[in-house]
N, C-alpha and C positions, 0 to 999 in steps of 0.2 A: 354546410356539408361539402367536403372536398368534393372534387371530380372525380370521375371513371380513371381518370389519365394519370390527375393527381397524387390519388393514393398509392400507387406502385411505390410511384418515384421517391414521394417525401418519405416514406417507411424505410429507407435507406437512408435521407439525411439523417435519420434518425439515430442511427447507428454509434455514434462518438460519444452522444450522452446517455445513447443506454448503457454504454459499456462503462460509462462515470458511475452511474446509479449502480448496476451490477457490482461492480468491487467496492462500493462502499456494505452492501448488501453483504458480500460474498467473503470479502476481506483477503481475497486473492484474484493477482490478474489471470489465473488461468482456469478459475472458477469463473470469473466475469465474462472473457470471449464465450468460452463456453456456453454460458446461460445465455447470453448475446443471440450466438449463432442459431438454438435452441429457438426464443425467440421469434427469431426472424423465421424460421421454420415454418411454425405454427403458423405466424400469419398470414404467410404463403398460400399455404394450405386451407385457409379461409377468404380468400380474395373476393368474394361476395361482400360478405358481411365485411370484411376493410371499408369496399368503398359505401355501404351505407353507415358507416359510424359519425354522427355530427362532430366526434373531435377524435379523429385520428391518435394524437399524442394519448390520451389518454386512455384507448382501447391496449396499444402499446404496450403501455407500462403496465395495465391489468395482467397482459399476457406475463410481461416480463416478473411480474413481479410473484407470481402462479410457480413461474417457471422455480426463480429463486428459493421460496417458501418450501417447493417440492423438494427442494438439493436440500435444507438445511433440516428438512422437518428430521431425520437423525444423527445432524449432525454434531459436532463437540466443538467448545464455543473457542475458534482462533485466538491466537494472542502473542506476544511479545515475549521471548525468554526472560527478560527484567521483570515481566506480569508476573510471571507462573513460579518465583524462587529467589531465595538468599543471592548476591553474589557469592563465586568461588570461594569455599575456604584454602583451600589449596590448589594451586594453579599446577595444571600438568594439561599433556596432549588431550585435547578434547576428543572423548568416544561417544558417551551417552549422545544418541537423538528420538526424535520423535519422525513422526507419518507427515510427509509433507501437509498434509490435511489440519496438522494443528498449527500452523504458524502463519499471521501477517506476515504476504508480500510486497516488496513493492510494486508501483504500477507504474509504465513509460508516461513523461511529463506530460503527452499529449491526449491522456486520457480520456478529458473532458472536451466535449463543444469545446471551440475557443469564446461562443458567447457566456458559457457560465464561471470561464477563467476568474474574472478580476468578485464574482459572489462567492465562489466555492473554493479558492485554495485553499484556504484555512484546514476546509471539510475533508482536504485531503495530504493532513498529518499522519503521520503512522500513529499517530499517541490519539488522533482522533477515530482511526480507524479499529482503534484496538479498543476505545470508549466505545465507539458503535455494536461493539461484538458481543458487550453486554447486556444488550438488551433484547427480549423478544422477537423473532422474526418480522412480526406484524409491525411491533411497537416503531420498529429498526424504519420498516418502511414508510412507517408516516412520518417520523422524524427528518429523513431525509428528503421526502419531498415538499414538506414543509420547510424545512433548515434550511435547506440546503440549496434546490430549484425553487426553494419561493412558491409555489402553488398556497392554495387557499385551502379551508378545509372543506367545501363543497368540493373544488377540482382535486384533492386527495379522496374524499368519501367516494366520488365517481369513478375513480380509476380504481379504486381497492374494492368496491364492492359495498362497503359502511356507511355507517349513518351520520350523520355530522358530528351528532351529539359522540355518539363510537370515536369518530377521528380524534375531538377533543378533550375526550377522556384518556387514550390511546399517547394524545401528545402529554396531558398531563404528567402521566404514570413516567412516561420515557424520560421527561426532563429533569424529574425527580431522580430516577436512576441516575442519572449524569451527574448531574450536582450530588451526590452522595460517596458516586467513585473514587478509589484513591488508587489509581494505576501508578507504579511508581513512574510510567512512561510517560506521564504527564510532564514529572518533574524535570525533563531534561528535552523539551522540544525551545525551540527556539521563540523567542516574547515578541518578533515580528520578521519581516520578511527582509530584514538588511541581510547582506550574505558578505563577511567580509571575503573578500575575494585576495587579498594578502594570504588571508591565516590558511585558505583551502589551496595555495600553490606552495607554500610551504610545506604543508601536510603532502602533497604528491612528492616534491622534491624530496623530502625526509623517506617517506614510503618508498619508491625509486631506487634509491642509494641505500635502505635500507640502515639510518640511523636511527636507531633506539633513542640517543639522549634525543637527536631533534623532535625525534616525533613525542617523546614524555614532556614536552617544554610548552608543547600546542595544546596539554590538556587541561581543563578544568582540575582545580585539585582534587575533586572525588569523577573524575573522567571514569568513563566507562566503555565498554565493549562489547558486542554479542557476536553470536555467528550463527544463525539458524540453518539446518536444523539439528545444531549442538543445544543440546538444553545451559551448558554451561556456558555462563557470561561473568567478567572480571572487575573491578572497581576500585582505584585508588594506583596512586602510582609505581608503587611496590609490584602488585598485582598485573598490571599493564606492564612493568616492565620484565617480568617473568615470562609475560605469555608471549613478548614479543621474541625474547632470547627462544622458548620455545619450538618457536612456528619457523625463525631464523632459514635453516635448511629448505623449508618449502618457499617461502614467499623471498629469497635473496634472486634478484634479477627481475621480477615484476614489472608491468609496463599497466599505467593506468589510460585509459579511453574516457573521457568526460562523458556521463551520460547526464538526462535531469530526469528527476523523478517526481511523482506525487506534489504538482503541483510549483514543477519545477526546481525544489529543491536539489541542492548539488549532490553530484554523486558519480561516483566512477568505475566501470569494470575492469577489475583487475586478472591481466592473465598472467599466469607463471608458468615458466620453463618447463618444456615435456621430456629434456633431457635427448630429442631427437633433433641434433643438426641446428640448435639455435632455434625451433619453431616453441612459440610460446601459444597457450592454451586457456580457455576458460575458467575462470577458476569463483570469484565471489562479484556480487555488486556493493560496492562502500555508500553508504548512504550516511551523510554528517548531517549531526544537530550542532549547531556553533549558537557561540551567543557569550554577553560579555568579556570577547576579545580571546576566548578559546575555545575547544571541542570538546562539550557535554558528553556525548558518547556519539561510538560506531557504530551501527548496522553493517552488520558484513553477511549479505545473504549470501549462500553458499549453493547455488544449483545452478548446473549449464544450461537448463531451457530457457530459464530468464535471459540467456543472451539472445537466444532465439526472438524470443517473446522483445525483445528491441530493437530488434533487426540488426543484431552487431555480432561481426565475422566470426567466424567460426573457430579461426585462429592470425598469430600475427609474425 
């Protein structure tokens, strides 16, 4: 059993991997803080019972995970624009969107503990994030603290409330969900963690200057694109080279900021001209999936909080 003294203090270190757990859970990082902060609330508010718990971590995540189940128990299950529809048959200005509530965000590289970095990047793909969303609440939670944090299925049963045999039947059902999905988000995540760093200074250069051929030259042949939260996403080079002629007028002058996201994968905030006195503005987060020697597709989140939410300026 921790100490009197102990349990304050560790109930804050804790804080970096619940907020990993939460947006694996939540499938956004502003549902994550949230649930986080939530949380830490409650526990507060219990500081008795904190310091008599024989395993602190695990009381935690009961809460946390309370907390989570209660945000989701009406909610609609997130996901990828490439998940939810056809690419474009015809590319024009993008209007259709959805409620920030339906879409996978990204989350800042430093999501996780840095102890569960080198177990858990994988677990934080967007294409894995958006497989997690398919599955039940509960199921979601065992998965990932089994998957994911490595826990047993006793230290799962004990933080969730269940019985071993529950956890085990629980993980069963979950993995079978997985292995049956056909997200097509799957098909375009990258098959390990090399990043060519050529092909993504290219990609800015070309963005930058705003060349169309250069940036249709970095793509995979069937390259793709989204922008959430436009429902509409583009595919093939015809199509990419329409939507870029397109958006031409908005995105000419752009200045990209490296950021890393999900596990440190590359990616960049791009802001563009406000049209007052040269100050340039927030505008998307680029999020690339690369992989044999060009760019599968783009993530192009489209909300000014997420600058917030990375701590990056407000303008430039």
């Amino acid at each position: 059993m921790e100490s009197n003294h102990e349990a304050p203090e560790r109930l804050e270190e804790l804080r970096a991997e619940l907020t990993g757990y939460c947006y694996r859970m939540m499938g956004s990082i502003f549902e994550a803080e949230d649930a986080v902060q939530d949380t830490m609330i409650r526990a507060w508010k219990h500081q008795e019972q904190m310091r008599q718990q024989a395993s602190l971590r695990a009381w935690v995540y009961r809460i946390a995970t309370n907390v989570c189940l209660d945000r989701l128990r009406s909610a609609k299950r997130r996901a990828l624009p490439m998940d939810l529809s056809d690419p474009a048959a015809v590319v024009a200005e993008p209007k259709e969107t959805l409620p920030r509530n339906s879409w996978i965000w990204p989350a800042p590289g430093s999501v996780d503990d840095p102890a569960h970095i080198l177990i858990s990047r994988e677990t934080l793909r967007l294409s894995f994030i958006a497989l997690l969303q398919l599955l039940p609440p509960r199921q979601r939670a065992v998965l990932i603290l089994q998957e994911v944090f490595r826990w047993s299925a006793a230290e799962t049963a004990g933080a969730l409330e269940m019985t071993v045999a529950a956890v085990n039947s629980a993980m069963q059902r979950a993995r079978a969900t997985m292995a049956k999905a056909q997200l097509r988000s799957e098909t375009v995540q990258p098959h390990d963690d090399e990043v060519d760093e050529g092909l993504i200074t290219r990609y800015v250069e070309a963005f930058e200057q705003y060349n169309i051929d250069a940036l249709l030259a970095l793509f995979q042949e069937n390259g793709s694109l989204s922008m959430p939260p436009f429902t509409m996403w583009v595919q093939g080079s015809a199509d990419l080279a329409a939507f870029y002629q397109t958006t031409r007028s908005h995105c000419v002058g752009s200045q990209m900021v490296p950021v890393r996201v999900n596990g440190n994968r590359p990616a960049f905030a791009q802001y563009v001209p406000s049209g007052e006195g040269g100050l340039l503005v927030p505008w998307a987060i680029h999020v690339l999936e690369t992989g044999d020697g060009g760019i599968a597709h783009v993530h192009h989140f489209i909300d000014t909080e997420l600058f917030i939410r990375f701590g990056l300026p407000e303008h430039r």
